[in-house]
C-alpha positions in Angstrom: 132.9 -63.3 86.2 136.1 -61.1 85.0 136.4 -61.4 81.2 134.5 -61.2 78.3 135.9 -64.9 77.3 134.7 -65.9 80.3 131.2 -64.5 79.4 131.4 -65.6 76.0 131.8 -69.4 77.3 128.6 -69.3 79.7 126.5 -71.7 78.0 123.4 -69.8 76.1 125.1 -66.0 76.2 126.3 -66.6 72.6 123.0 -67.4 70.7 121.1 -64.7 72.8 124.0 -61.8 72.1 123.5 -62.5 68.5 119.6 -62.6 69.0 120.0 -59.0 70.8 122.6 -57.9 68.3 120.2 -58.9 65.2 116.9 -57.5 66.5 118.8 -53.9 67.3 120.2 -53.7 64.0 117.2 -54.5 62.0 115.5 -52.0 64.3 117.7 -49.4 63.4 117.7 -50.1 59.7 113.7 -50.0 59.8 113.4 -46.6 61.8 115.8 -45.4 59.1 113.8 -46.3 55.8 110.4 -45.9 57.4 111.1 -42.2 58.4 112.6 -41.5 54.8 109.3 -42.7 53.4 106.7 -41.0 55.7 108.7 -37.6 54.9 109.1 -38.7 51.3 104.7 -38.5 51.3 104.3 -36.2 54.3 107.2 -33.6 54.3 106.8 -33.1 57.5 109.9 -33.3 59.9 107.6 -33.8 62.8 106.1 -37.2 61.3 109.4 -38.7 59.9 110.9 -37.9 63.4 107.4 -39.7 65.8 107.9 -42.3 62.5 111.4 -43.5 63.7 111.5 -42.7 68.0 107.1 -41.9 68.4 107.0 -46.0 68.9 108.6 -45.9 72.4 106.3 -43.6 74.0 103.9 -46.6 73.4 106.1 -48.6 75.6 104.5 -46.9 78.2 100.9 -48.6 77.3 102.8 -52.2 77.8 104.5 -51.5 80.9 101.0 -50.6 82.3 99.1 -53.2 80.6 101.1 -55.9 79.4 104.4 -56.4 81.4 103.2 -59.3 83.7 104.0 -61.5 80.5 107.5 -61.0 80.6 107.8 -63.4 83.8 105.1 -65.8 83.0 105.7 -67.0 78.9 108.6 -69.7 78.6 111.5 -67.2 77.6 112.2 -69.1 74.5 109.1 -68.9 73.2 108.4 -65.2 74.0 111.7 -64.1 72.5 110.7 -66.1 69.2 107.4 -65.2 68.7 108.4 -61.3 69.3 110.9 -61.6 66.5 108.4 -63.2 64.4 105.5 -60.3 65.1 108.5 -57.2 64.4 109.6 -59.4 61.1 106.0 -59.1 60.2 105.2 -55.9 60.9 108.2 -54.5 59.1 107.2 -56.4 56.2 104.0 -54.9 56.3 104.8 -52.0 56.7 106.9 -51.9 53.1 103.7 -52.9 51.7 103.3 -50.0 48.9 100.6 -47.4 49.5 99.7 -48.5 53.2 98.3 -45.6 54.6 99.6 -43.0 57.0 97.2 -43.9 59.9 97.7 -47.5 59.4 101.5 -46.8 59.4 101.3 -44.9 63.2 98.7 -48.3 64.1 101.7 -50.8 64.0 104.4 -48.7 64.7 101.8 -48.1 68.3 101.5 -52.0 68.3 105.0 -52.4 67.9 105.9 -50.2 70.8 103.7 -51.8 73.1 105.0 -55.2 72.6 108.7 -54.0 72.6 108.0 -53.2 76.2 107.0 -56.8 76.8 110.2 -57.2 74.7 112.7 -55.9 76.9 111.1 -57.7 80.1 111.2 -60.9 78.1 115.1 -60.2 77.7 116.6 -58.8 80.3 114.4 -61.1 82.7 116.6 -64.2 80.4 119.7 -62.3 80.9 119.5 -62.4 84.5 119.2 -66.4 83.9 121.5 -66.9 81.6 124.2 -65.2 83.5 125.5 -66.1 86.6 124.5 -63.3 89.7 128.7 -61.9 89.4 127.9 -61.6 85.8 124.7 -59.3 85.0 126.8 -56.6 84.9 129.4 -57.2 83.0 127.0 -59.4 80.1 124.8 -55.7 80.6 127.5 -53.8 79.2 128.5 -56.1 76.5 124.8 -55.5 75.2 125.0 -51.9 75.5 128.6 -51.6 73.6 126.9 -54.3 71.0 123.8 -52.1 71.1 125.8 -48.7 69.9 127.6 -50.4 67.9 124.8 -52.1 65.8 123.1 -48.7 65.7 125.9 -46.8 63.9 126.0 -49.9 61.3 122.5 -50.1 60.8 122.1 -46.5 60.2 125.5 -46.6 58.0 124.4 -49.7 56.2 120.7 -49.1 56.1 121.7 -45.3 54.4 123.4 -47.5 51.7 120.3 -49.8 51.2 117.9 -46.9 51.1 120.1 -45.1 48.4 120.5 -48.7 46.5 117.5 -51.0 46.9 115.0 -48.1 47.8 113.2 -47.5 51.0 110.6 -50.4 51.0 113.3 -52.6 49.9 115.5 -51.7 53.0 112.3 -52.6 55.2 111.8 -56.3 53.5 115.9 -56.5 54.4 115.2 -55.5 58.2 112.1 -58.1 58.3 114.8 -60.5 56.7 117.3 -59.4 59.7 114.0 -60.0 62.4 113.3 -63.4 61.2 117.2 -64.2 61.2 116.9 -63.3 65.0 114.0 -65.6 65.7 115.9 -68.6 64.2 118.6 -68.2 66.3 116.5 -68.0 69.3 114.4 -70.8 68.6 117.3 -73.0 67.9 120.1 -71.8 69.6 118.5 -71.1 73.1 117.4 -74.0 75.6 113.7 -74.3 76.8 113.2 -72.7 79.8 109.7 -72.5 82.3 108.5 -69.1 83.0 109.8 -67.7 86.4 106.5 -67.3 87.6 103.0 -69.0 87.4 99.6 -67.5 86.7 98.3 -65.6 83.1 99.7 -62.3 82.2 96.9 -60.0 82.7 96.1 -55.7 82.8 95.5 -56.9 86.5 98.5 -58.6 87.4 100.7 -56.4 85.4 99.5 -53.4 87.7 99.3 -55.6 90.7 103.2 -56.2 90.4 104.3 -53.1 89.1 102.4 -51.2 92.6 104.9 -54.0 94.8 107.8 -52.8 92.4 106.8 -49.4 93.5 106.2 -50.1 96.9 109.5 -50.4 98.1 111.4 -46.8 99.1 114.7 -48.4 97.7 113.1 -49.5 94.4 111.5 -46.7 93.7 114.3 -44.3 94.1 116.4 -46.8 92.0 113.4 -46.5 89.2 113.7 -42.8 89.7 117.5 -43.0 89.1 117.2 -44.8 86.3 114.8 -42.9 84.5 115.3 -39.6 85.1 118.7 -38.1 85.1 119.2 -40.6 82.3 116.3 -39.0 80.8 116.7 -35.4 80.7 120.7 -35.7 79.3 119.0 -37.1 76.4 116.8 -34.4 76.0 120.4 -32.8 75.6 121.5 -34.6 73.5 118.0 -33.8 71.3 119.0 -30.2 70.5 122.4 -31.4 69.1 121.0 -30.4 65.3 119.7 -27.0 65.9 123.1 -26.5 68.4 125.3 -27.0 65.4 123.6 -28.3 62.6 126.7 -28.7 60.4 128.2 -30.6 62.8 125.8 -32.5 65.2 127.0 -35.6 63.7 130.3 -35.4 64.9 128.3 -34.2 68.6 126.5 -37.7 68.4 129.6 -39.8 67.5 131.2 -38.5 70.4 128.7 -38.7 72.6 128.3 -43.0 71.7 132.3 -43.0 72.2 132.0 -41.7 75.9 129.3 -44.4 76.0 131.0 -47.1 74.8 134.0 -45.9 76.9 132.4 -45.9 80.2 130.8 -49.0 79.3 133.6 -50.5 79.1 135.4 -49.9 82.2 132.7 -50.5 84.2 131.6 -53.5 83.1 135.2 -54.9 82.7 136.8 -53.1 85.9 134.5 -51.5 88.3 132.0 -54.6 88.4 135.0 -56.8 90.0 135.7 -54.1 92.5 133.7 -54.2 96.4 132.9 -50.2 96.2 131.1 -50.4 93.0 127.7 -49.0 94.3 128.6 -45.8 95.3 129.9 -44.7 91.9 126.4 -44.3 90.8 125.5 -40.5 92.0 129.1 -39.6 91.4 128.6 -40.8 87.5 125.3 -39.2 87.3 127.0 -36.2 88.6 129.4 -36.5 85.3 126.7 -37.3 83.0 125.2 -34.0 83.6 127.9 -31.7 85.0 129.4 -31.0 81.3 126.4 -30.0 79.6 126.1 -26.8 82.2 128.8 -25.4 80.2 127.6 -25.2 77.1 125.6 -21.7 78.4 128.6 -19.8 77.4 128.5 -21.7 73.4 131.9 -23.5 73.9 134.0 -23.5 70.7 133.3 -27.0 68.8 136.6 -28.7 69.7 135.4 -28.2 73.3 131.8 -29.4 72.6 132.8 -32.5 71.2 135.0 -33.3 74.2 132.3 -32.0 76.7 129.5 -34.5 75.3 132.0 -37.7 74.9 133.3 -36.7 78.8 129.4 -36.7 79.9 128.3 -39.7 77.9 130.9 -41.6 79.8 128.5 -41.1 83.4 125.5 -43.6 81.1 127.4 -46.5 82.5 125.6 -45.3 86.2 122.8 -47.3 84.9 124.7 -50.3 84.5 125.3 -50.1 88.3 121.8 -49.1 89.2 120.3 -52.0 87.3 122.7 -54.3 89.4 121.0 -52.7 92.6 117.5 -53.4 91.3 118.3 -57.0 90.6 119.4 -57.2 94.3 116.7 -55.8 95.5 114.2 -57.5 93.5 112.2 -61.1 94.1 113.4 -63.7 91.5 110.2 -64.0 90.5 109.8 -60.7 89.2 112.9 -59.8 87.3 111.5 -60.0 83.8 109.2 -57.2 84.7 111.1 -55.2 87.1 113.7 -55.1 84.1 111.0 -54.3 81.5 109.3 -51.6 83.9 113.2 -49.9 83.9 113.7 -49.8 79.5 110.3 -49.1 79.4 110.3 -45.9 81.7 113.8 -45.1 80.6 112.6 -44.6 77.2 109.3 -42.9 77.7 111.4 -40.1 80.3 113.7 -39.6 77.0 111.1 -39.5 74.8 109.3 -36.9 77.3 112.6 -35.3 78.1 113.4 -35.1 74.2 109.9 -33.1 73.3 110.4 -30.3 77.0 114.1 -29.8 75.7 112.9 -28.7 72.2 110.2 -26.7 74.0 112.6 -24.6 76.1 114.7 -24.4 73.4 111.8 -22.7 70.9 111.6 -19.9 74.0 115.2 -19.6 74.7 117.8 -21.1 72.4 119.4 -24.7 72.5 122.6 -24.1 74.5 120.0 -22.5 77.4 117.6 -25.2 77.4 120.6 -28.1 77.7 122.1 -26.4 80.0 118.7 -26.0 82.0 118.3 -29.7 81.2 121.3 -30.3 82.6 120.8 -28.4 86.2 117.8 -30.5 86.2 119.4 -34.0 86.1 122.4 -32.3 88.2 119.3 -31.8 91.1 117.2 -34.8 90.7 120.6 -37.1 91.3 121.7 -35.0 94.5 117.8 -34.9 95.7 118.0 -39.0 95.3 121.2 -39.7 96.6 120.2 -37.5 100.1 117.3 -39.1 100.4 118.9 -42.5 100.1 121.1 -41.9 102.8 118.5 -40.4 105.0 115.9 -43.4 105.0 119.4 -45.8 105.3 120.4 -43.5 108.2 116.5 -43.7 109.7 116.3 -47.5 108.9 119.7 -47.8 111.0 118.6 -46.2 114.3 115.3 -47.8 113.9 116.8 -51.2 114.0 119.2 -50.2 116.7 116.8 -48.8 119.0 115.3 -52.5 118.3 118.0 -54.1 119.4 118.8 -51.7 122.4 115.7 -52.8 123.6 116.1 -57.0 122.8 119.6 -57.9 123.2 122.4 -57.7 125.5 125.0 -54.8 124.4 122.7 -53.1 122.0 123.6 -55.0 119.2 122.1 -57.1 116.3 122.8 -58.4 112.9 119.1 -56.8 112.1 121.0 -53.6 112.3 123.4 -54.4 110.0 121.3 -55.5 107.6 119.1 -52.6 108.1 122.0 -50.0 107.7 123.0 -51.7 104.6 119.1 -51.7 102.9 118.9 -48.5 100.9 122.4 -49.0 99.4 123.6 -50.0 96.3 124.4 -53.8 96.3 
């Protein structure tokens, strides 16, 4: 699969996209009012902020508890009934003097089950989608995700300022239960990919074979962490220039957008596409080490879009994950990645503004920044190293088997810990 029209045509894509595309931006719009009303009662910076991001840390709960659903509910199903639970618990949420506690009680629920969430549907993309097609249909959410953010904080800044907070909320639930419609009547009944009840058990049964594998688990690593601790770069954009960190964020999502874009239209046709990973994690972090010396705002702004371009490695890493992952399993393997990707920032996010309150915020991104730099060298050596052990391994094996000393198990062993 080449083309976006060619994506577009693949039977089911459309009614999911505009299932995705609806849920982000009624998300967005809901973080938006809710934080302007827990700092309109609290004013507390601290609260408004855990008010609009605090719910992903939770994901972390669902990945551990709760994942093995993602696989084992009917996708159609699961992807209605979650869009039914957020339009409810937005609407509940505008419910006038709810209190404080009970507000942080859903927004925890509400993370918990988004991690189910994003299992449910990535796990569907990866059906949907023909095998030469993840990638591209991957990117095509991310660009639709960016894009749905910066109208649903545009639009839901207009609703607050017009309707009023709560009303903005009741328009988000609106948004939730538009989602669900489409789902349930747009996409095709599907069995779940694997049998058995979703249990705490299974969930942590799977998630230790997930682990298990050498080549996963760096891929997991990958994923999460360089990923991770750029965002916590991109966390001290308002105390770095607080006049202007607006314009830092805009041009951060345009070098998002833009390597989104070329990888998922260009690089995902091309053969050599899994070794751009560490050489685009090297770019997402490489930047931010300059802004040590306080680089004149012109300069900034180019810095951060150049580095945001290196977010599409994950588009590649999530490729190599799907290959290395049983069929079976995809829904969680997928859910276990947004999950931990989003916990990591969230972690990442709170140690930048700790370094930053001892040091100042160009010191502590540009720490941050060293950090990813090392974590994606460390990952890529030892990559090669088990590929290069896994390799002699299997040729000693077949020195000692076969005539000549050679073996397709050698191939296929040399090949293992690489991307696919």
């Amino acid at each position: 699969m080449r083309t976006y029209r060619e994506l577009f045509r693949t039977p089911q894509f459309r009614p999911f996209f505009a299932t995705s595309a609806a849920q982000v931006a009624a998300s967005t719009m809901s973080g938006l009012a809710l934080g302007t009303l827990v700092y309109a009662a609290t004013g507390s910076p601290l609260l408004a902020a855990l008010s609009m991001f605090g719910s992903s840390l939770a994901q972390v709960i669902g990945a551990a508890l709760l994942m093995s659903a993602a696989d084992r509910l009917p996708p159609r199903a699961a992807t209605t009934g979650l869009a039914l639970f957020f339009a409810l618990a937005t609407a509940v949420l505008a419910v006038p003097g709810l209190p404080l506690p009970a507000v942080f009680a859903i927004l925890l629920a509400q993370g918990v089950v988004a991690a189910v969430g994003g299992g449910v549907r990535y796990g569907l993309l990866n059906e949907v989608l023909p095998k030469d097609g993840y990638l591209l249909g991957r990117s095509v959410l991310n660009m639709c995700s960016g894009l749905m953010q910066i109208g649903g904080f545009a639009l839901g800044g207009l609703l607050v300022a017009t309707l009023s907070a709560r009303g903005t909320l009741l328009v988000a639930a609106a948004l939730y239960l538009a989602g669900a419609a489409v789902a349930r009547f747009g996409l095709e009944r599907r069995p779940p990919r694997a049998t058995g009840r979703p249990s705490p058990a299974e969930t942590w049964r799977i998630n230790a074979v997930l682990w298990s594998s050498g080549p996963r688990r760096r891929t997991y690593l990958a994923l999460w962490v360089p990923n991770g601790l750029i965002v916590g770069c991109e966390s001290l954009f308002v105390p770095y220039a607080p006049a202007h960190a607006g314009l830092l964020f805009a041009c951060a999502a345009l070098g998002m957008l833009v390597g989104d874009v070329v990888t998922g239209r260009f690089v995902a046709t091309r053969p050599w596409r899994g070794r751009l990973g560490t050489p685009l994690q090297l770019l997402l972090a490489a930047p931010y080490v300059l802004f040590v010396v306080r680089p004149a705002l012109p300069v900034a702004f180019a810095l951060a879009m150049l580095a945001s371009v290196g977010f599409a490695a994950s588009l590649l890493y999530q490729e190599r994950l799907m290959g290395l992952t049983p069929e079976e399993f995809t829904g969680q393997a997928l859910g276990l990645h947004s999950s931990g990707m989003l916990t990591l920032q969230g972690v990442s996010a709170a140690l930048a503004g700790g370094l930053a309150q001892w040091t100042s915020p160009a010191s502590a991104m540009t720490g941050m920044a060293v950090a990813s730099l090392a974590v994606s060298l460390a990952l890529s050596l030892a990559g090669r190293r088990a590929a290069g052990a896994a390799a002699g391994s299997a040729a000693r094996r077949a020195d000692g088997g076969a005539p000549g000393g050679t073996s397709r198990t050698a191939d296929v062993a040399a090949t293992a810990d690489r991307p696919s």
